[in-house]
DRENPA-204694 format. One record per residue (C-alpha): x, y, z; residue in three letters. Coordinates in steps of 0.2 Angstrom, whole numbers, plus 2048, in hexadecimal, padded with zeros to 3 digits. Each point is the difference from the previous one (the first is absolute). Layout:
XYZALA/...
# end
This chain:
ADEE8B961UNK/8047EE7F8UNK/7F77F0801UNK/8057F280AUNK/80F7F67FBUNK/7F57F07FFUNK/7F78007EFUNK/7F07FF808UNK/7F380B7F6UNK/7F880E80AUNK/7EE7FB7FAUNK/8027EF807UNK/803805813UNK/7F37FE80CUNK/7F7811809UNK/80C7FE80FUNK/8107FC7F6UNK/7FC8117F4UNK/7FC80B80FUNK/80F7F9808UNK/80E8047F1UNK/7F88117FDUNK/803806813UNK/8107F7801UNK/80480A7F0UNK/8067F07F5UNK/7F18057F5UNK/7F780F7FAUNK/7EF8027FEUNK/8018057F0UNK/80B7F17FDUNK/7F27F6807UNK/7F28067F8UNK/8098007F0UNK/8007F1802UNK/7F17FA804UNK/7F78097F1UNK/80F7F77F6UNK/7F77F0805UNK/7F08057FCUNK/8038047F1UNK/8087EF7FCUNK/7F37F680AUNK/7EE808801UNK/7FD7FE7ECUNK/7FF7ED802UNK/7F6802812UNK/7F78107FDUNK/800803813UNK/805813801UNK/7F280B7F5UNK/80680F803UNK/811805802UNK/806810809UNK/8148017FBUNK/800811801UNK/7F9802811UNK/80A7F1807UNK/8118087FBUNK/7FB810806UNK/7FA7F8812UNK/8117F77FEUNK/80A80F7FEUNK/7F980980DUNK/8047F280BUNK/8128007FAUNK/801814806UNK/7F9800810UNK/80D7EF804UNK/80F80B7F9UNK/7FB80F80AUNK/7FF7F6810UNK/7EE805805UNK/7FB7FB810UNK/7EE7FB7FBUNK/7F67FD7EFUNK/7FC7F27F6UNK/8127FD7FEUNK/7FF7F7810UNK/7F07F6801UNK/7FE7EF800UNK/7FF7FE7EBUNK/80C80D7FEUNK/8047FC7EDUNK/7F77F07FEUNK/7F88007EEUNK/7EC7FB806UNK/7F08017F0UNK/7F0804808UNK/7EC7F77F8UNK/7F680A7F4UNK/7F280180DUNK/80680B80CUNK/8058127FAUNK/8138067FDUNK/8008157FAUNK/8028017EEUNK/7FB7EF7FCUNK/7F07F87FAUNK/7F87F780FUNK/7F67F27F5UNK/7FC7F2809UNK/8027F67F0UNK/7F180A7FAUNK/7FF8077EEUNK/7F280C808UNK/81080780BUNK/80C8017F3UNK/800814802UNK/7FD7FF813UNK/810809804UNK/804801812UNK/805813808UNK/8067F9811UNK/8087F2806UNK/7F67F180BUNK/807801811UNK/8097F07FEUNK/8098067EFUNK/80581180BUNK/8077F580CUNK/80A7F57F4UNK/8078107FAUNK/803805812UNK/8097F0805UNK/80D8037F1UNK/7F77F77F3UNK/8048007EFUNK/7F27FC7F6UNK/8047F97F0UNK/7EF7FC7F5UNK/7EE7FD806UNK/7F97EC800UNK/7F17F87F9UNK/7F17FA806UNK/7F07F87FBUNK/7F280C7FAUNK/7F6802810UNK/80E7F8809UNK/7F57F4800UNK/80A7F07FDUNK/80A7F5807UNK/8087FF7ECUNK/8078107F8UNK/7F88047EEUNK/7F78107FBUNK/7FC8097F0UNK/80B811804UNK/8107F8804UNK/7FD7EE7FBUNK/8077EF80AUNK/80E7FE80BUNK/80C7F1800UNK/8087F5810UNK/8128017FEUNK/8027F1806UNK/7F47F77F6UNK/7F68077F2UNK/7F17F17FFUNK/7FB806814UNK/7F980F806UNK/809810806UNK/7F27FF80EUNK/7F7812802UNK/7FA80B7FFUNK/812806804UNK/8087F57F4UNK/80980C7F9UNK/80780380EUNK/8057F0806UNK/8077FE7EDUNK/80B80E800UNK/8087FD811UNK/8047EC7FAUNK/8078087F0UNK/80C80C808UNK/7F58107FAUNK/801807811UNK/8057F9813UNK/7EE803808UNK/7F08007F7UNK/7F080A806UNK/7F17F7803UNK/7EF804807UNK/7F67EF805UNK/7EC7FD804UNK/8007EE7FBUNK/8107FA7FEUNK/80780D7F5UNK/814800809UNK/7FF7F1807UNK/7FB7F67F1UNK/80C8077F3UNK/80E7FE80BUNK/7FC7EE802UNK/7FD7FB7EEUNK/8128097FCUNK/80A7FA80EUNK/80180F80AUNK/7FC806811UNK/7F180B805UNK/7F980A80BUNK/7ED805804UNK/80180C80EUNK/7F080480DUNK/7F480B7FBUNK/805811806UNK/8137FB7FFUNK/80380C7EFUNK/7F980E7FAUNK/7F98007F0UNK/7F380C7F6UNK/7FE8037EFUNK/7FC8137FDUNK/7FC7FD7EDUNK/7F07F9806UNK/7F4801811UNK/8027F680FUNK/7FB7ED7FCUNK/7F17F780BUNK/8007F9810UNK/8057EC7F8UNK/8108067F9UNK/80380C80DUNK/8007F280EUNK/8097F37F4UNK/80C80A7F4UNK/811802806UNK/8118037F4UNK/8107F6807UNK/8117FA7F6UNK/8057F17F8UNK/8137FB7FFUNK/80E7F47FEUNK/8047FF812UNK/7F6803812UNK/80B80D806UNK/7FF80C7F0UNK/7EC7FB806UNK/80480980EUNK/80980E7FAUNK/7F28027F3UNK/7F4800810UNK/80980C80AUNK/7FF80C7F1UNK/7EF7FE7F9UNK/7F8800815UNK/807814801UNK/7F580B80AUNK/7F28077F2UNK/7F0807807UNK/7F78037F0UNK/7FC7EE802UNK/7F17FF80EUNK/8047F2803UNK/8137FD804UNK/8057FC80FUNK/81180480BUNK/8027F0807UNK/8137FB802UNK/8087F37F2UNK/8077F5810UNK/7F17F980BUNK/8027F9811UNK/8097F1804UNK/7F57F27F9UNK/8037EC804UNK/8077F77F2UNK/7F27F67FCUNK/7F97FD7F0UNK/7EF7F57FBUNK/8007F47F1UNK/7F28017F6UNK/8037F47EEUNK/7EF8027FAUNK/7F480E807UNK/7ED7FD802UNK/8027F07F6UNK/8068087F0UNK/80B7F37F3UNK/811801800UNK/80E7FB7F5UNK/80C7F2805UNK/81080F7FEUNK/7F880E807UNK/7FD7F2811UNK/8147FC7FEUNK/804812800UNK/7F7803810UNK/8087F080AUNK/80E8057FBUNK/7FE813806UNK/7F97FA811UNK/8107F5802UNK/80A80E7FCUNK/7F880A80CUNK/8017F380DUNK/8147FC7FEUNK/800815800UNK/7F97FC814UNK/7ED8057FCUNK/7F37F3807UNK/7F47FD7F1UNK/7F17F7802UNK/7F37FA7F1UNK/7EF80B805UNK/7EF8027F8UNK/8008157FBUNK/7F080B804UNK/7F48017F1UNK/8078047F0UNK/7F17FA7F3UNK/7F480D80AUNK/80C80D7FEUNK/8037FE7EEUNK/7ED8027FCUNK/7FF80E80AUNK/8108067F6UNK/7F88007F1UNK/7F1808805UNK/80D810803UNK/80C7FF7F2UNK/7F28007F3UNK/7F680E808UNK/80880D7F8UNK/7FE7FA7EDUNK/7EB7FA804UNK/7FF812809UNK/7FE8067EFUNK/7FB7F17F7UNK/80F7F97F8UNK/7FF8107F3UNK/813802802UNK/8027EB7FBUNK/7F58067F2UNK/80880E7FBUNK/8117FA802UNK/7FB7EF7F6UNK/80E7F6802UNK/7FE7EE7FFUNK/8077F880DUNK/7F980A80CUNK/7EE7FE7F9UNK/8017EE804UNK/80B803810UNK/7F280C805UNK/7F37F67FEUNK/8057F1808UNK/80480880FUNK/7EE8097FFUNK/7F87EF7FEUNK/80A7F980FUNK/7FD80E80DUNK/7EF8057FBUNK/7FC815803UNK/7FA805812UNK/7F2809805UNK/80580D80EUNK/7FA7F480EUNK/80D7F37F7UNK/80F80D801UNK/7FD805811UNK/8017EC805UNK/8108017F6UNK/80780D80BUNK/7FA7F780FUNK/8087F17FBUNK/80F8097FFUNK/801805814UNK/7FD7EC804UNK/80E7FA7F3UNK/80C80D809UNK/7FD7FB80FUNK/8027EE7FDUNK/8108037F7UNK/80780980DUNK/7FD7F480FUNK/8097F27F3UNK/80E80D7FEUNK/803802814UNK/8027EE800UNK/80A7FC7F0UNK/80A8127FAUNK/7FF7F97F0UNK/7F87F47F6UNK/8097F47F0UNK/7F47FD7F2UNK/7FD7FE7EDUNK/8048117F6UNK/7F47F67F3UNK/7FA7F0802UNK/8087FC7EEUNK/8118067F6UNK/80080F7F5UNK/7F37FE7F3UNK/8007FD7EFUNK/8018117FAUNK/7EE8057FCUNK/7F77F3808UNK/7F2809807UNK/7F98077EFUNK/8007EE7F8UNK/7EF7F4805UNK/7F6802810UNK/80A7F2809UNK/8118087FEUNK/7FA811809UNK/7F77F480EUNK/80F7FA803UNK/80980D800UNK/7F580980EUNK/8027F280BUNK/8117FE7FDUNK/801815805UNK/7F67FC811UNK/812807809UNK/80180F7F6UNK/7EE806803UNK/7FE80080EUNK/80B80580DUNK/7FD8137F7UNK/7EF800807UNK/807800814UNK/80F80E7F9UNK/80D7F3805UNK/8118007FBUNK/8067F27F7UNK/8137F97F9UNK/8037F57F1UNK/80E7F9801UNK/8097F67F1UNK/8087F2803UNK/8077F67F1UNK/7F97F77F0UNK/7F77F17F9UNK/8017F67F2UNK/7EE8017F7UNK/7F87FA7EEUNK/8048147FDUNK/812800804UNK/804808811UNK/7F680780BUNK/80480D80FUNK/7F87F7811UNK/80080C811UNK/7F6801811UNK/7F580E804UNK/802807814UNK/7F280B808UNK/800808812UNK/7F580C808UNK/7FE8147FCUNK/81280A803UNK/80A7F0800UNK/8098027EFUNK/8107FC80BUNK/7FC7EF805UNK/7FC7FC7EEUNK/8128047F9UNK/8057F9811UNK/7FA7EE7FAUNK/8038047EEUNK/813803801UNK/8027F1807UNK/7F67F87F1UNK/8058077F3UNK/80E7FB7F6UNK/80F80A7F9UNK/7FB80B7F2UNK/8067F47F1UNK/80D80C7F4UNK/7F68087F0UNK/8057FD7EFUNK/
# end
């Protein structure tokens, strides 16, 4: 095979334009992985995005691909729907042969025997994956540092945050170190990266993809109910390729779900929300989301400003979950790990969300049933609701382990990132330009959210917001 006439570089096609040149056979796999780990090498020492690279298994993947096209199989990976694509995968979720860290020194030798069901299925969907991404230690962070790997850097401006905790991932993809980036979010974790790097993400409903880390045992109820894995991307439609592949049929998660990736007809009705519960939000982050509605109205959506169900109450309730794990043994594995940034991270968020009794954890739970139900009465009413993806631009990077105020703030900025995990909603962020700031130029977006199974009227909306994926250098 031979590349394209046009000069455009393999690595800097989107998921949808690689998959597209390898089936129409004006690119080979290998070709396209080649390059892709060719970009990597050039771009990731100044980012430090990818951690762990897998050329070897990336070019063997390729190849295989490349034989099973040239014998005309009628069915394989070959023909899925990232056939080719070069895709990295996050640190904290296993990959055979590699070391599943978390961005945890004390996992440095954890090295996974079996893939997580969402890394079989990228493989099953023709996924090349190129190199494994970085994340904070604990993914813990809406900033990506640790002591194992070290910090990542935002391609498109190194004084802000990458976002996390997959800001490695939301690095790579921004850099051209791969079309699609794995993420996994329980706070914010897809949806926040891809906002502070100018990219599109998506945070599917729980149950929507399977995912289990064999390396270890099955988490607690908090992340089990909140914890989901989902792509982030230059474009919304490689959001849904990376979907349709990531959503395949794997039982060894108890809790996937075969609901269909198209949902019934809905009206096309959004609500506008510019500042949920009260929160502060800043003057672009407002623009961005007048503008989005407008959009969406000119598109023939009837868009109406509305007050959202709670978000604060969720958010503490939130917390109350996500922590569990780590206070279930008292904080030994903060202690042992001893990273710094995560000991003030930790305790911050201890001090703010104080530990339950058992009477205070049941409540939790039985908060939960009330929040859901609300939610979804909103969501039979308006299919989809417009608001902040944070109620401030991408952070200064680092700014939560500075003084007291800076972390404060950053919480309430986070207020849309929180909580919708607690209801297991999927949500869209949605990038939608940049903004002149004191730190140079910022990525601004708008985050969507709908109710459980409706992934499709999110990248519905989001197509129609999103811009065309600007050309990487």
């Amino acid at each position: 095979m031979t590349s394209p006439a046009s000069e455009t570089a393999p690595w800097s096609l989107t998921a949808t334009q690689a998959r597209t040149a390898f089936a129409e056979g004006r690119l080979s796999a290998r070709e396209i992985a080649e390059s892709a780990l060719g970009r990597i090498e050039a771009a990731n020492p100044a980012l430090n995005a990818v951690v762990q690279r897998c050329d070897a298994e990336a070019l063997a993947a390729a190849d295989a691909l490349d034989a099973a096209r040239a014998a005309g199989l009628p069915e394989g990976p070959h023909l899925g729907p990232l056939a080719g694509v070069p895709v990295t995968t996050k640190v904290n979720v296993d990959q055979a042969g590699q070391a599943m860290t978390n961005g945890l020194r004390t996992q440095a030798g954890l090295v996974a025997a079996e893939d997580n069901p969402v890394v079989a299925n990228l493989r099953r969907a023709g996924a090349v994956i190129v190199g494994r991404t970085n994340t904070p230690a604990f993914s813990l962070r809406w900033f990506t540092r640790n002591s194992i790997h070290g910090a990542t850097v935002n391609p498109r401006n190194p004084r802000l945050t990458p976002g996390g905790s997959s800001g490695g991932a939301a690095s790579a993809v921004a850099a051209g170190m791969g079309a699609l980036g794995h993420g996994t979010d329980i706070a914010g974790s897809v949806r926040y990266p891809a906002y502070a790097c100018g990219l599109h993400g998506l945070r599917p409903s729980l149950g929507r993809v399977a995912a289990h880390n064999f390396s270890g045992r099955d988490r607690h109820i908090g992340a089990q109910l909140m914890a989901v894995s989902g792509p982030i991307a230059r474009s919304v439609a490689d959001l849904r390729a990376g979907l349709q592949a990531m959503a395949a049929r794997d039982l060894r998660d108890p809790w996937w779900t075969p609901a269909p990736l198209e949902g019934p007809p809905a009206p096309r009705r959004a609500a506008l929300c510019l500042a949920p519960d009260g929160m502060t939000v800043a003057p672009e982050v407002r623009d961005a989301l007048r503008a989005a509605a407008d959009r969406l109205s000119d598109a023939g959506w009837s868009v109406a400003e509305r007050p959202c169900p709670p978000l604060r109450e969720a958010a503490a309730k939130q917390l109350v979950l996500w922590l569990s794990e780590l206070r279930r043994l008292g904080g030994a594995p903060v202690a042992a790990e001893d990273d710094p940034d995560t000991r003030i991270v930790y305790g911050r968020l201890c001090a703010l969300a104080p530990a339950p009794d058992l009477d205070a954890f049941m409540d939790a739970l039985q908060a939960r049933a009330a929040l859901v139900r609300a939610w979804r009465m909103f969501f039979e009413e308006h299919p989809v609701l417009l608001l902040p993806v944070s109620g401030a631009l991408p952070f200064p990077d680092h700014a939560d382990v500075g003084d007291q105020a800076g972390f404060d703030a950053v919480i309430e900025a986070q207020l849309p990132q929180i909580a919708p995990p607690f209801m297991g909603l999927p949500g869209l962020t949605v990038t939608t330009g940049a903004v002149a700031t004191p730190l140079g130029e910022s990525p601004v977006g708008v985050q969507l959210l709908a109710s459980h199974f409706r992934e499709d009227l999110l990248l519905t909306a989001g197509e129609i917001l999103a811009p065309e994926p600007a050309p990487l250098a």
